[in-house]
Residue, then its C-alpha position, 0 to 999 in steps of 0.5 A: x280230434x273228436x274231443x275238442x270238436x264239442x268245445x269248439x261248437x260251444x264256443x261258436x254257439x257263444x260268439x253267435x249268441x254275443x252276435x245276435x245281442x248285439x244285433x239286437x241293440x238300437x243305434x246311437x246317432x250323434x245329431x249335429x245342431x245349429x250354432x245359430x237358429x236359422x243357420x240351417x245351411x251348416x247342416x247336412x241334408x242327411x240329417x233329416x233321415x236320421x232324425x226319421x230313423x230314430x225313435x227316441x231322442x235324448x236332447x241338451x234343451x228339448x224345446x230348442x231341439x224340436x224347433x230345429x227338427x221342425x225347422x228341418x222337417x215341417x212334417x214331423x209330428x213330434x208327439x209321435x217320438x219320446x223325448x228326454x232331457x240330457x240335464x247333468x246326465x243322472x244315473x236314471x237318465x242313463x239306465x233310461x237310454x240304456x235300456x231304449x238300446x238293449x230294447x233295439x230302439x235307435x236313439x238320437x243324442x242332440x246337444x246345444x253345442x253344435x257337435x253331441x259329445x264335443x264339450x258336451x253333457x251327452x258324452x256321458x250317454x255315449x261313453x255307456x253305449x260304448x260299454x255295451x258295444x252299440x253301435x255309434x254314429x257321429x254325423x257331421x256338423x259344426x264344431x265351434x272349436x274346430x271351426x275356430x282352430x281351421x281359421x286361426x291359422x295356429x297349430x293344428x297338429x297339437x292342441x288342447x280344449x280347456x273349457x271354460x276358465x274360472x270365474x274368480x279373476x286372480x284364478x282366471x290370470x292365474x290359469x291363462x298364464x299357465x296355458x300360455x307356459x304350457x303353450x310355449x314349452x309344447x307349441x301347442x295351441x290353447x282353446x277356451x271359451x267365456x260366458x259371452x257377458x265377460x268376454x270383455x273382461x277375460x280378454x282385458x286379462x289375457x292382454x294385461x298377463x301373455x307375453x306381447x308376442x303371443x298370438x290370440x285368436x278371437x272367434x266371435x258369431x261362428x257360422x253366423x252372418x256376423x262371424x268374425x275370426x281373427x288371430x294377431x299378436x298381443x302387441x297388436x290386440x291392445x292397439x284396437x281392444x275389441x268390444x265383444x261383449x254377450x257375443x258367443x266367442x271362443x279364445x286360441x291362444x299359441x306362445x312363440 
């Protein structure tokens, strides 16, 4: 008995230390933004003491990000935080948030989408905090894809976010016929989005290759005064092709 005593007092002595480390790391924040600038009612009042809580923040545009915190919080003296741009997250951009972590800092990820991680460049920022169990806190927010999915009344049990679909237009058919297949052979329901400057063209495309009973939801200005989100048969949409054109939309599309 007496043997394994010392072994069993290293190894709480390790744990403890593992504990303390980690102790030691700064928080992560996943700051959710507007979709709209002067939206502020899709944000939660708790935000506002996050953002006091944090030190540093790691932003997708940092001017945009500091107007939406002043808009949230006139006080803020901005120059009392640090301040780094996310950019294509670079190695160096990395090690730097790793580093405000491991020296106990909190850190807050914004990102331009609405949701930090979510279609997002600072995904990359979070998938590093994981590999050092730091702590990770999502806070809530609007999510255009989420938003769009709850109101098109398609499958919510399986679905799937493509992105954005190539720019080469027999590519781009070439891919909406493949979601469509896939869509029908899984009932899963197909989320993507287009530079706002050719939603009309990639919804001429989707009318011209899917199936006419295919449902297409079009959701156009989410959480804006303007929003608009409708689902309808293919056969339907080519009765009233709508005119969306440099308006920020999201497609789902679902084959029956």
């Amino acid at each position: 008995m007496g043997f394994f005593t010392p072994i069993l007092y290293i190894l709480c002595l390790l744990k403890f230390i593992l504990y303390i480390a980690i102790m030691q790391l700064g928080t992560v924040y996943l700051i959710p933004t507007v979709l709209f600038e002067d939206e502020l009612h899709c944000i939660p009042d708790y935000v506002v003491d996050t953002i006091k809580n944090c030190e540093i923040f790691f932003t997708e545009n940092e001017k945009t990000t500091r107007r939406f915190f002043k808009k949230l919080w006139k006080e803020m003296v901005i120059d009392n935080y640090q301040w780094h741009t996310i950019h294509k997250t670079e190695q160096a951009v990395v090690t730097t948030f790793l580093q405000h972590l491991k020296d106990g800092k909190n850190v807050g990820i914004v990102s331009e989408a609405g949701c930090p991680g979510i279609a997002d460049p600072g995904q990359i920022l979070v998938e590093a905090a994981q590999q050092i169990n730091a702590i990770i806190k999502p806070l809530v927010g609007p999510s255009s894809i989420l938003l769009a999915l709850m109101a098109s009344g398609m499958n919510g049990q399986c679905f799937k976010f493509n992105g954005y679909l190539p720019i080469d237009a027999m590519e781009r058919k070439k891919k909406i016929k493949a979601l469509e297949m896939e869509s029908l052979q899984q009932n899963c329901t197909q989320i993507f989005i287009e530079t706002p400057y050719r939603n009309n063209q990639l919804i001429n495309d989707v009318l011209s290759i899917c199936n006419k009973q295919t449902k297409f939801c079009i959701a156009v200005n989410i959480t804006s005064a303007a929003e608009k989100i409708s689902t309808k048969s293919i056969e339907s949409w080519k009765k009233n092709i709508p005119d969306i054109h440099k308006q920020p939309a999201i497609y789902l599309l679902n084959a029956f």
